[in-house]
N, C-alpha and C positions, 0 to 999 in steps of 0.2 A: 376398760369400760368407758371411759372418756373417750375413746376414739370411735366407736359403737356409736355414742351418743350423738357425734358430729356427724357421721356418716348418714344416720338416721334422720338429725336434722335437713344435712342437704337432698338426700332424696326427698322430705318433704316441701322442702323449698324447690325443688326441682319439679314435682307435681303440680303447686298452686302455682306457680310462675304467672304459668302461660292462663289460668281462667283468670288471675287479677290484669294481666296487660293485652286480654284480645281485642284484638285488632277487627275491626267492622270496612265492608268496602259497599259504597250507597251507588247505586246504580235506577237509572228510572227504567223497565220495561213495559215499553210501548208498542204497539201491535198497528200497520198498517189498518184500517177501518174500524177501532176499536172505539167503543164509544164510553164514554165514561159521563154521568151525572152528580154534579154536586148541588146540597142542598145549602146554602148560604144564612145565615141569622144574622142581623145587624143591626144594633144600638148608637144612636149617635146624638152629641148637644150638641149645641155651638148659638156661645152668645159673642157679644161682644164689647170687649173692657172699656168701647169709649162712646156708646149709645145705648138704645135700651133693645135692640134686635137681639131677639132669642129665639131656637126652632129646637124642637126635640122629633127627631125621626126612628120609627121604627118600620124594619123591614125585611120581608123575605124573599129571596132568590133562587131561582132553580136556572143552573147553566150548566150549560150539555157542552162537552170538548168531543168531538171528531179527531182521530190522528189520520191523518192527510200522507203522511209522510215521515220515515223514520232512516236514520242512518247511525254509525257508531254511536256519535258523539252529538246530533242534533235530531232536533223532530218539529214537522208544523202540524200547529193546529189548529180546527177552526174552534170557534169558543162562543157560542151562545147562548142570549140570554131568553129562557121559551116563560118564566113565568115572573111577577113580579105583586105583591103585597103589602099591604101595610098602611099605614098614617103619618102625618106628619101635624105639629101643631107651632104655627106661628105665631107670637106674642100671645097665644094663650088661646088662639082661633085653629080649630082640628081641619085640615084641609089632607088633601089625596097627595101622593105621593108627585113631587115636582116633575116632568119631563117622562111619566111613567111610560104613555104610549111611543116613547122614540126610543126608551130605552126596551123595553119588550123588543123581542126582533132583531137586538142589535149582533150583527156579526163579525167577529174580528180574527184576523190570522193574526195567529202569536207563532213566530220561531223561538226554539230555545236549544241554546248550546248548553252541555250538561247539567241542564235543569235552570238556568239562567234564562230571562226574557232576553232576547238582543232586539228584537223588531216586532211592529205590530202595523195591522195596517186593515183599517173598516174595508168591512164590503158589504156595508149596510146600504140599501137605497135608499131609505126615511132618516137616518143620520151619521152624520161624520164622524160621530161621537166609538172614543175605541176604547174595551175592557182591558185595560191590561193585566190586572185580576193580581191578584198574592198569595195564588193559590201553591205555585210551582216555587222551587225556592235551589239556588246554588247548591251544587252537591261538591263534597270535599272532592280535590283530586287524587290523596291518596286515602288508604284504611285509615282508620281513626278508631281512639278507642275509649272508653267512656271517659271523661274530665276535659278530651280534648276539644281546641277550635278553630275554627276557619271563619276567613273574612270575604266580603265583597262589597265593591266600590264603584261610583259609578258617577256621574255628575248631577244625579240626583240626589242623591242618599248613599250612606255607610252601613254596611251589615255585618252583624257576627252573632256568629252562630256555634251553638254548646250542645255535644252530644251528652245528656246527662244519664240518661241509664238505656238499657235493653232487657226487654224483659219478653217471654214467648215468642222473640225473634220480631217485636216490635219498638220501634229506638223512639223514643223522648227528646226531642231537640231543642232546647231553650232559643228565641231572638230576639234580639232590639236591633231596631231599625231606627236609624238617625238620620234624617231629611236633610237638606243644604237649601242655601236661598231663601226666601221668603218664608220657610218655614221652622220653627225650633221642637224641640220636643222629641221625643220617641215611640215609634209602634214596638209595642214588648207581645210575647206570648208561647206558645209550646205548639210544636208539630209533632203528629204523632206517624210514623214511618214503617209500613211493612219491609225489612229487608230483602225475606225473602220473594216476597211479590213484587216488590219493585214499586209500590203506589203508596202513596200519601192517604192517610185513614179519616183524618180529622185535624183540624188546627183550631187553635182558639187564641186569640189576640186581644189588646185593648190599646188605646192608643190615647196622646195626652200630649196636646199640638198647640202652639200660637203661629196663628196665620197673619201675616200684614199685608192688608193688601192694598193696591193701587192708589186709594183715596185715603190712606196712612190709616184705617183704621184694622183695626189689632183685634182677631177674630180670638176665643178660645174654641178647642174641640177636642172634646173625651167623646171616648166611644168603646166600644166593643163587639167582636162579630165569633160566630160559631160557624166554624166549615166542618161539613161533614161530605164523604164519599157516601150516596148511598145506590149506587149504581160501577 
């Protein structure tokens, strides 16, 4: 009877194995001419610990990605930004959103190696100014399975990222993002990831920064933003 019982144990440890350690493999599918739209939300302070400059900006973005170009393991794309919304209120005075009309308009080629930004580069004629966006984000290079992480590093900032669950074949990905240089602090928040589509759904971030800048003054900046795919 004891031997019965072990046997029957292992077949069922043999069964649930493999659904407690599946393995997930993240891939982005990108389609030559494919156009995708995201709707952008964004909340942001920023005063500063050693004057009385204070601004509170709220705002909304609508930027359309074109893929230009795909191969294995890279893709370009152009990344536009067509609408732009909102207010901003400084020392306590409600003005229009700063640089709105250069940024409206604005065009940027992003390449990305799988799923990383490597390059960007305006092809705005009204400005220089380039999205690099935080929409796209490093993808593991091998399966992964839920608890585990991967890193990326860069001379700007340090990232790592946590596959915390899959659920309908959509994966939960915890990150903190930790800046270098003139910057301290971390962007933290969740992406949320169709596997089997290949596309990013929605993310949502908040972020909690000390800026120093140039003339030694020591900015704070909380924020938060809501990306959504809705295209």
């Amino acid at each position: 009877m004891e031997f019965m019982n072990i046997k029957l144990y292992l077949v069922i440890l043999f069964i649930a194995f493999p659904l407690l350690g599946e393995r997930y493999k993240f891939e982005y599918h990108f389609k030559p001419g494919e156009r995708i739209v995201y709707l952008i939300s964004e909340e942001q302070q920023v005063s500063s610990l050693n004057s009385k400059y204070q601004d509170i900006m709220k705002m909304s973005i609508t930027m359309i990605d074109s893929v230009l170009f795909t191969s294995s393991d890279s893709v370009v794309i152009m990344s536009r930004i067509k609408d732009v919304s909102g207010n901003m209120i400084l020392n306590n005075k409600k003005m229009d959103i700063p640089n709105k009309d250069k940024l409206m308009g604005t065009k940027t080629l992003k390449t990305l190696v799988n799923g990383k930004i490597v390059e960007t580069k305006s092809i705005s004629i009204n400005s220089k100014q380039t999205n690099p966006g935080t929409i796209y984000f490093p993808l593991p290079q091998e399966p992964v399975s839920v608890g585990d992480t991967w890193m990326d590093r860069s001379r700007e900032q340090s990232s790592r990222f946590q596959l915390e669950s899959v659920k309908d074949g959509v994966a939960s990905i915890s990150f903190v993002v930790n800046p270098k240089g003139n910057t301290d602090g971390k962007i933290y928040g969740n992406i949320f990831f169709s596997i089997s589509k290949g596309k990013i759904i929605n993310e949502k971030l908040k972020s909690e920064l000390f800026f120093k800048s140039r003339w030694r003054k020591v900015f704070h900046i909380t924020g938060s933003a809501d990306i959504e795919r809705v295209q």
